[in-house]
Each structure stands twice: as structure tokens, then as C-alpha cells.
C-alpha positions in Angstrom: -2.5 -7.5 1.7 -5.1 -4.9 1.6 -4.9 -1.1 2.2 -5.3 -0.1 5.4 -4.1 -3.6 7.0 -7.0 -3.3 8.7 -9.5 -6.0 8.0 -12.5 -4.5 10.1 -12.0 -1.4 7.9 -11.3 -2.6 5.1 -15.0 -4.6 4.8 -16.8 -1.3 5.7 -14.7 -0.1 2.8 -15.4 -2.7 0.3 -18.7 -2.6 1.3 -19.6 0.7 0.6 -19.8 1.5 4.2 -17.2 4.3 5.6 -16.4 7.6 4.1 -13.2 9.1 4.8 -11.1 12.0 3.2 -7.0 11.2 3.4 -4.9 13.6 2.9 -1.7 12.5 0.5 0.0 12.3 3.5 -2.0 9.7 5.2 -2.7 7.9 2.5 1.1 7.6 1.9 1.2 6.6 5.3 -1.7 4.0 5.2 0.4 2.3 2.5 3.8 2.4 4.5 1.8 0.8 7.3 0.4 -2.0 5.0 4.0 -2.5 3.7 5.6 -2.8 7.8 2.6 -5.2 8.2 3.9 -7.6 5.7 7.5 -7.0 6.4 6.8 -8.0 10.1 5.2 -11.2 9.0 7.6 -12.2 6.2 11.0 -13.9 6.9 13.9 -11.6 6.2 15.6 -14.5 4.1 12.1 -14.8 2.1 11.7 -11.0 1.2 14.1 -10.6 -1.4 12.1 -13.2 -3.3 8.5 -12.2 -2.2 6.8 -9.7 -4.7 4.3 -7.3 -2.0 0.9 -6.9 -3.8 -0.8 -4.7 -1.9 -4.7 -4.2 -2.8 -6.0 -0.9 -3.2 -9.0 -2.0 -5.5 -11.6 -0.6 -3.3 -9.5 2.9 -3.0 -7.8 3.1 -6.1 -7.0 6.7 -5.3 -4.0 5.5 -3.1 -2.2 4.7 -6.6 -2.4 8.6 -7.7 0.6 10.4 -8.7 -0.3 12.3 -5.8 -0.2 9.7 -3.1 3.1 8.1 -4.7 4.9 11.0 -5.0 3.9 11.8 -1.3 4.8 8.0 -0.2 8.3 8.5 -2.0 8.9 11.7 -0.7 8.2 11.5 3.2 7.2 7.6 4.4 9.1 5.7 2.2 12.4 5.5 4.5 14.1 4.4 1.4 11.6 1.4 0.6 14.6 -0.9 -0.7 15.9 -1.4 3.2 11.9 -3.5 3.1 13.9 -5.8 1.2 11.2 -7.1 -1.0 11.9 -7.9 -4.5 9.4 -5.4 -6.4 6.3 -3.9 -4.1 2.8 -3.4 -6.2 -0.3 -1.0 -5.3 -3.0 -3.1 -7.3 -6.2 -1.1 -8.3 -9.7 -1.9 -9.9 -8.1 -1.4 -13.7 -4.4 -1.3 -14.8 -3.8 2.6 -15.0 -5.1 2.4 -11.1 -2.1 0.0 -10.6 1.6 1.5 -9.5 4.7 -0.3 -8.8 6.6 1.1 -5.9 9.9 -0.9 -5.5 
């Protein structure tokens, strides 16, 4: 699952093609969003086994202390009631990759 779960976006963005400035905020929200995407799609009884990888290669910046601590503190919505086992934000290289849940 990709960051925004957008897929139209998300090739202009792996492609070097958009340019946007996020606030924390939205990116905390962007990743909230991508999170309800999958939750939607996944079977309740499934998500307490299913490990959400969410890909944030091509904006690594949504793994920043900043973002996380912004996600944590106002979009979470306590992110255990998601019911996945463990949630990931992956990024390019391993210090660009956060665990969430």
C-alpha cells in the first residue's frame, strides 16, 4: 500500500512529477487515510494477523519524527482499534522506515 492510496498520484510522485508541500498535519493524515484504505479492504478476522506495510519510499519524509509524532498525536484514533498486528511506514533506507503499531 502506497502513501497517498492514490495510485494516479502516486506515479506522478514516483516519477518525479508533482511537487507538493504537506504540512505534519496532512501528512499524518495522508497516512491515516492509507491505513482506512487497507482496513476497508481487509477482513476483520484477517487483521490481527496481517502486518500493514505501507510504502512511503518515494516520500520518505512521511516517516519523520515530525509526521509520527503528529500522526500519534491528532489522526491516530488510537491505531490499535485498526486491529492489525504491527503497521510499518517503509522508506528508501532503514532510518527512513518507522513502525507505527
Amino acid at each position: 500500500m502506497s502513501i497517498p492510496p492514490d495510485e494516479a498520484v502516486n506515479r506522478q510522485i514516483a516519477h518525479g512529477l508533482m511537487e507538493r508541500k504537506l504540512s505534519d498535519r496532512e501528512a499524518a493524515e495522508w497516512i491515516r487515510r492509507s491505513i482506512v484504505h487497507k482496513w476497508e479492504r481487509i477482513p476483520p478476522d484477517l487483521r490481527a494477523r496481517t502486518m500493514l506495510v505501507l510504502d512511503a519510499r518515494h516520500v520518505a519524509i512521511f516517516a519523520s519524527d515530525s509526521v509520527v509524532a503528529e500522526f500519534w498525536k491528532t489522526v491516530a484514533d488510537g491505531a490499535a482499534l485498526y486491529g492489525f498486528a504491527q503497521i510499518w511506514l517503509i522508506g528508501p533506507i532503514a532510518p527512513r522506515s518507522r513502525r507505527l503499531l
